[in-house]
C-alpha positions as CSV (number, residue, x, y, z in Angstrom):
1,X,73.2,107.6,74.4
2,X,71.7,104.1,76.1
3,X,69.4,103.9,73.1
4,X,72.1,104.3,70.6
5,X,74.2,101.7,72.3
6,X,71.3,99.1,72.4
7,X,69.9,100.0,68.9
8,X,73.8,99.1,67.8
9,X,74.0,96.2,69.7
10,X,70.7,94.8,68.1
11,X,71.9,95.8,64.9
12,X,75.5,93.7,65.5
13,X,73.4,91.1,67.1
14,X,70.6,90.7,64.2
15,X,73.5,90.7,61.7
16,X,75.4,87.8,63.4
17,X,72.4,85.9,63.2
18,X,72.2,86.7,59.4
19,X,75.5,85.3,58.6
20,X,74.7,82.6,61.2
21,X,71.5,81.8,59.1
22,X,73.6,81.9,55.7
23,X,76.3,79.7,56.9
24,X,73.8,77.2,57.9
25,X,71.8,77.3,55.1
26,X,71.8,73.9,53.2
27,X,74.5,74.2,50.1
28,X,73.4,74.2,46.2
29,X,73.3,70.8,44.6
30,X,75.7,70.4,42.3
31,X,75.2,67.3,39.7
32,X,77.8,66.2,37.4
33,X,76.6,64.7,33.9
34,X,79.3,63.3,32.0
35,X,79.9,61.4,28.7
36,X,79.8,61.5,25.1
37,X,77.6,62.5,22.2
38,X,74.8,61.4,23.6
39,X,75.1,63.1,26.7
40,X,75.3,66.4,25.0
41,X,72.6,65.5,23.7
42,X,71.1,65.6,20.0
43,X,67.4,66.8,19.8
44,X,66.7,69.4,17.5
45,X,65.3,72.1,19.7
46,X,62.6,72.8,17.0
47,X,61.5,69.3,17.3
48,X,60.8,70.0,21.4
49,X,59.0,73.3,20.0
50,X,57.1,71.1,17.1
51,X,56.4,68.3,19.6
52,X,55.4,70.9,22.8
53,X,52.6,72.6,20.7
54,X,51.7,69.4,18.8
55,X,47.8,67.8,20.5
56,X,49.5,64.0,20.4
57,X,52.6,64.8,22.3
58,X,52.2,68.2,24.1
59,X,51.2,67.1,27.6
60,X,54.5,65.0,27.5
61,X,56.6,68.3,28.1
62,X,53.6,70.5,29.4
63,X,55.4,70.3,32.9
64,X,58.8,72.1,31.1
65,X,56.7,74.8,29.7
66,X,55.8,78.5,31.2
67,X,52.6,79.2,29.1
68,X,53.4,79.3,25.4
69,X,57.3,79.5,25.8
70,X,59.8,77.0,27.5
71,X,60.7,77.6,31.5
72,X,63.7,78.5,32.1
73,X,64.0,77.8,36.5
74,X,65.2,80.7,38.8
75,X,66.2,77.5,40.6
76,X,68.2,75.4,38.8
77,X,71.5,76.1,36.9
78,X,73.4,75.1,34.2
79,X,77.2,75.3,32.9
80,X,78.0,73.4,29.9
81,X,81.4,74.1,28.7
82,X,80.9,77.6,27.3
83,X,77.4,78.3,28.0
84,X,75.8,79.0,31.5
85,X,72.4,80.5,32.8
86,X,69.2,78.7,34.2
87,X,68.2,75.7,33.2
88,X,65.7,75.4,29.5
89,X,66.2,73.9,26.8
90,X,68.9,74.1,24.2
91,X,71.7,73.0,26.7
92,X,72.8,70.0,24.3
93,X,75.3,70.2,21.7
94,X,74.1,74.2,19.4
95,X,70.7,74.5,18.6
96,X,70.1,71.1,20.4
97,X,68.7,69.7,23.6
98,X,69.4,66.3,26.1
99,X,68.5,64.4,28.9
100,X,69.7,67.6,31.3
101,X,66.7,69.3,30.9
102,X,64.3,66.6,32.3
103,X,67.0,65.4,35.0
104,X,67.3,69.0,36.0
105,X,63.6,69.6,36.4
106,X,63.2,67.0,38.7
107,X,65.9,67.5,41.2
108,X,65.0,71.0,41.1
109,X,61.3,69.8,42.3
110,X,62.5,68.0,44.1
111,X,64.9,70.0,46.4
112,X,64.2,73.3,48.6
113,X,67.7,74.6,47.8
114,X,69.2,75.6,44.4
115,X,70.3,73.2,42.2
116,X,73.8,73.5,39.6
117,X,74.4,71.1,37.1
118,X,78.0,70.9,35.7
119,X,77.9,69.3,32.1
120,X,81.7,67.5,30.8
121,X,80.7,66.0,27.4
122,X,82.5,65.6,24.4
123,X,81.0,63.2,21.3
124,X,83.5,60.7,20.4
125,X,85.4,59.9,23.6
126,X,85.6,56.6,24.8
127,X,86.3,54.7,28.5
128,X,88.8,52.9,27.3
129,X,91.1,55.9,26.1
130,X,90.1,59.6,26.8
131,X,88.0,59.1,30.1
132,X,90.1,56.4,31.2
133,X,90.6,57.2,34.7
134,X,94.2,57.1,37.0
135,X,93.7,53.9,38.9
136,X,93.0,52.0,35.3
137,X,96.6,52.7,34.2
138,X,97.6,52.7,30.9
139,X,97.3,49.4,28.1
140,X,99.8,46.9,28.2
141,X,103.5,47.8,26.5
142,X,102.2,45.7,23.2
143,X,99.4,47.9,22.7
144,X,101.3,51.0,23.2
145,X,104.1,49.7,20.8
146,X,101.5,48.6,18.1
147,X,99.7,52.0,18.6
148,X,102.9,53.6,18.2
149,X,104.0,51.6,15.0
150,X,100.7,52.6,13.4
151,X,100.8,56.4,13.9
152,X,104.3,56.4,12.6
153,X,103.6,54.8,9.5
154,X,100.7,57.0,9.2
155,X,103.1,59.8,9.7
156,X,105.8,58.5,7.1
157,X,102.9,58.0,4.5
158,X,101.8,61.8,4.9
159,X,105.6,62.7,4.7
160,X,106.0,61.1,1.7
161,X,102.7,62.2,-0.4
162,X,103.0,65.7,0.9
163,X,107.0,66.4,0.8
164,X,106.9,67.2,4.5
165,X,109.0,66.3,7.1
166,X,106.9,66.2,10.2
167,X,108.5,65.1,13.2
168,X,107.3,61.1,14.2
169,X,105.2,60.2,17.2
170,X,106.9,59.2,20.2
171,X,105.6,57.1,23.0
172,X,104.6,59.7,25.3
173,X,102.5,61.1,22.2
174,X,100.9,57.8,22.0
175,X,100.7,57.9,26.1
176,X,99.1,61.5,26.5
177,X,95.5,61.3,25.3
178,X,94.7,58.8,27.5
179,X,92.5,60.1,30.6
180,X,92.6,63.6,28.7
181,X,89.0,63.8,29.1
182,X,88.9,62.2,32.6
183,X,91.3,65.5,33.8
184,X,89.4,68.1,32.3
185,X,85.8,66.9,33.1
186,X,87.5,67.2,36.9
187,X,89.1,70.9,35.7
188,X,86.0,71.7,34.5
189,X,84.2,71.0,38.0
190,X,87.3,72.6,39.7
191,X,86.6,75.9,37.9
192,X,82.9,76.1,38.5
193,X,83.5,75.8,42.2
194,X,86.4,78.4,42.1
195,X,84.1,81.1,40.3
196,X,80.3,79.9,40.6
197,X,79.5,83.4,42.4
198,X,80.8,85.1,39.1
199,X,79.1,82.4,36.8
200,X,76.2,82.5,38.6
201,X,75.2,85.8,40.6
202,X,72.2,84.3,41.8
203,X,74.4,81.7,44.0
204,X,76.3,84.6,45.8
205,X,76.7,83.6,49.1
206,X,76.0,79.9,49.3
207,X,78.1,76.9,49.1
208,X,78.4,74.4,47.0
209,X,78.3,70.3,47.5
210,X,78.5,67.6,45.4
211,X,75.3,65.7,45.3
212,X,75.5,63.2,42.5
213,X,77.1,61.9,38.8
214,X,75.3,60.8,36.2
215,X,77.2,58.9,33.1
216,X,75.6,58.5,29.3
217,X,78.9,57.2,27.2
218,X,79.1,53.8,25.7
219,X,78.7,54.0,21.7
220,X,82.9,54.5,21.6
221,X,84.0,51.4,23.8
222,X,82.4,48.7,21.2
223,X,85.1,47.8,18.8
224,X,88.9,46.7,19.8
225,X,89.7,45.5,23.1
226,X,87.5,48.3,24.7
227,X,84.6,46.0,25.5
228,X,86.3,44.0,27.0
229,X,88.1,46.4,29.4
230,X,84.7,48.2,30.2
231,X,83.6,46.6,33.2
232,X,86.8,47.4,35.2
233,X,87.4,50.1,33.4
234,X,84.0,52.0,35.1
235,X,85.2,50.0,38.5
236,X,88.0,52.5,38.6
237,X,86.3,55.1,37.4
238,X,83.4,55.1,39.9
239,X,86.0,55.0,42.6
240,X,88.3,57.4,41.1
241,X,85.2,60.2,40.5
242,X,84.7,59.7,44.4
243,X,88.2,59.9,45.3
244,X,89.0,62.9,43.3
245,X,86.0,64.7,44.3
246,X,86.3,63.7,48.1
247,X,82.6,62.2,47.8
248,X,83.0,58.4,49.2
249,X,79.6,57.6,48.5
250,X,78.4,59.5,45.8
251,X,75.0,58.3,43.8
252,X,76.3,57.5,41.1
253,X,73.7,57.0,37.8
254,X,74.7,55.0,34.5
255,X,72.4,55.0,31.3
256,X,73.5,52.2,29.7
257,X,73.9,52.1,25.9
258,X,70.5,51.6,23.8
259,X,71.1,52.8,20.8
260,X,69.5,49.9,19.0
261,X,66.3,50.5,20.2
262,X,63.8,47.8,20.1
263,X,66.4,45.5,17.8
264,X,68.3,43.1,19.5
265,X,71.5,44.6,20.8
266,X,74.8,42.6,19.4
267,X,78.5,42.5,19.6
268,X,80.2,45.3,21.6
269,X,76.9,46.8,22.2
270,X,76.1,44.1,24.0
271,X,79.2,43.7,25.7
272,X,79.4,47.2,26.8
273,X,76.0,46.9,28.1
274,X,76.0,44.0,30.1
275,X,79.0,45.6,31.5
276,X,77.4,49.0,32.6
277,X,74.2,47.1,34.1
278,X,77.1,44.7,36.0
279,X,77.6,48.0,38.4
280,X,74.0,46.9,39.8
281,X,75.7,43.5,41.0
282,X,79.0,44.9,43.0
283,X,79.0,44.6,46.4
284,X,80.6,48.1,47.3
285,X,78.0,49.9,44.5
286,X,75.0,48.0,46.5
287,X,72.9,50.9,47.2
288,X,74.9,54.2,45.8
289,X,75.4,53.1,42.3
290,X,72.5,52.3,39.7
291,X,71.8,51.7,35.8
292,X,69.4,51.9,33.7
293,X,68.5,50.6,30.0
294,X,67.9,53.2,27.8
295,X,67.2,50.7,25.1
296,X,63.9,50.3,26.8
297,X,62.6,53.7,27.0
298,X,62.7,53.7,22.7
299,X,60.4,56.0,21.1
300,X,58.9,53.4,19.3
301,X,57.4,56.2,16.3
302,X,60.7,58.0,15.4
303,X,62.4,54.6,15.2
304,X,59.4,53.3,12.8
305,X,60.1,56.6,10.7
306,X,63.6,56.2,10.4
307,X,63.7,53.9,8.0
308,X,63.3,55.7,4.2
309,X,63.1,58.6,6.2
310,X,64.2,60.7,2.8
311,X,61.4,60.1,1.2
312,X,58.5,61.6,4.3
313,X,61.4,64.3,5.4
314,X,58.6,66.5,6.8
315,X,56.6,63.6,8.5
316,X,60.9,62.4,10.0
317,X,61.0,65.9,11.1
318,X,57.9,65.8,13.3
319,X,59.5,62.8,15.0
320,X,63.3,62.6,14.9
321,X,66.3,64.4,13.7
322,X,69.3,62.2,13.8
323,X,70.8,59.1,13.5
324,X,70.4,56.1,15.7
325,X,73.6,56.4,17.0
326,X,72.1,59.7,18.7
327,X,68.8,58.1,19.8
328,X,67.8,59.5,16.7
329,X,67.5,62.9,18.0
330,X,63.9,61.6,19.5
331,X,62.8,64.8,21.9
332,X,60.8,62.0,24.0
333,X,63.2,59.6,24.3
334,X,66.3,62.0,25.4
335,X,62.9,63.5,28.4
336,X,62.6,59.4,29.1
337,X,66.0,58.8,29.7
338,X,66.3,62.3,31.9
339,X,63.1,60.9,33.9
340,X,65.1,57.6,34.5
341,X,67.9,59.2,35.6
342,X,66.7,61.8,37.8
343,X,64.2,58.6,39.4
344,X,67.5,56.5,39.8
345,X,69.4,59.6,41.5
346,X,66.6,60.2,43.7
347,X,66.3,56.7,44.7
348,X,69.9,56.5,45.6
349,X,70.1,59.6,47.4
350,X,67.0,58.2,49.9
């Protein structure tokens, strides 16, 4: 009878200091990427398989690979909108790959515990309107008005061609969009942390924490008043992200717009870039905040085949598989500008 009471008191005792174990256990690292297009990211997954096989580019994605086939971690996790599971390639917009999958590799390397990226991208979105975050407010009244004025007449002119008699804008229609994408990117974080154990079986039993944000948007804020607006307008938003996920210092990683390549940048390019790298220079970013150019990492032989690409299609395809705009759906630039960002978001997380 002694025996059976010790042998159950070692069991109690040796379970306690299971859950004791599990509760101390260091929490998954969760890294938010955010932004637009290019953050979904545009390379062709056949070009990765094209360029992982090919003798001048393989060792550039050797370290990605599991023999003849791409990795896919047991360590590091993915959820981007609809699609979930460990980390490999094709994670960008369908049949498409981004900077996530470099970025992930290396913060799983470089961490013991498990690793979750949470993806909020949608092409198209700019700073200025749909990300535009609370402590920004809305434009002024005139911009609202002229706004207004312009999607009614848009309105009355559809009315008129079609026979219709749709109802006209009203100012909270003109009001609404703005910060759409700001509220869900924070819903979609929300719901991974309500149901990661369900998403992600694997994480049963561990907790979560915020670790860092990375942000790949600019091509949208170049025309209008946006460039002008961009520099506070990711002031409030840095702050805002930090407020709204309860993270006060959170690293906080910017590629900045390079989607001209080696050419000069220009205009609201420009402006929107010398606004992202102004982050580097504010006194309450010093040392939690960083950005990078992506301009600089080019692939300099996708954007020599660009040009006339129609006429060498299957020498374009070897290289590239988009538009400049998407960094021309270059497989080795989209790794380069992962590599950046997971180097930046190491460095500030020292």
């Amino acid at each position: 009878m002694k025996k059976q009471t010790l042998f159950a008191a070692l069991v109690v005792s040796i379970t306690a200091l299971l859950a004791a174990a599990a509760e101390a256990a260091a929490p998954v690292k969760v890294f938010i990427l955010a932004g637009q297009s290019n953050m979904e990211g545009k390379a062709v997954n056949t070009l990765l398989d094209h360029q992982a096989t090919d003798a001048k580019t393989k060792d550039l994605f050797a370290h990605l690979r599991d023999g003849d086939k791409w990795a896919a971690r047991d360590d590091v996790f993915i959820k981007f909108l609809g699609r979930k599971g460990p980390l490999t390639i094709g994670y960008g917009s369908p049949g498409r790959t981004g900077a996530e999958l470099e970025f992930g590799h290396m913060m799983g390397e470089h961490f013991d515990e498990p690793v979750l990226l949470i993806k909020a991208a949608w092409g198209g979105h700019s700073l200025f309107k749909l990300f535009r975050s609370p402590s920004a407010g809305l434009p002024s009244d005139e911009r609202l008005q002229a706004e207004l004025e312009d999607a009614q007449k848009r309105v009355k002119a559809a009315n008129e061609k079609n026979s219709k008699n749709d109802p006209l804008p009203t100012l909270d229609d003109i009001k609404s969009p703005y910060g759409s994408s700001y509220r869900n990117m924070l819903a979609e974080v929300k719901d991974v942390f309500d149901n990661y154990e369900t998403l992600f079986p694997e994480l049963k039993g561990t907790k979560l924490e915020v670790a860092g944000f990375a942000w790949f948007q600019g091509f949208n804020d170049q025309w209008g008043d946006a460039p002008g607006e961009y520099e506070s307008n990711m002031k409030h938003f840095i702050k805002d992200v930090r407020k709204d996920l309860e993270a006060p210092n959170l690293p906080f990683v910017i590629a900045a717009i390079g989607t001209n390549g080696s050419k000069p940048a220009g205009g609201g390019g420009l402006e929107v870039r010398t606004a992202q790298m102004a982050m580097n220079d504010v006194p309450e970013f010093k040392g939690n905040v960083r950005t990078f150019r992506t301009d600089l990492l080019v692939d300099k032989e996708a954007e020599r085949l660009i040009d006339g690409w129609q006429n060498h299609v299957e020498e374009w395809k070897k290289v590239g598989s988009d538009r400049p705009y998407h960094y021309l759906g270059s497989a080795i630039w989209y790794t380069r500008i992962g590599h950046a960002m997971g180097e930046s978001m190491l460095e500030l997380m020292k």
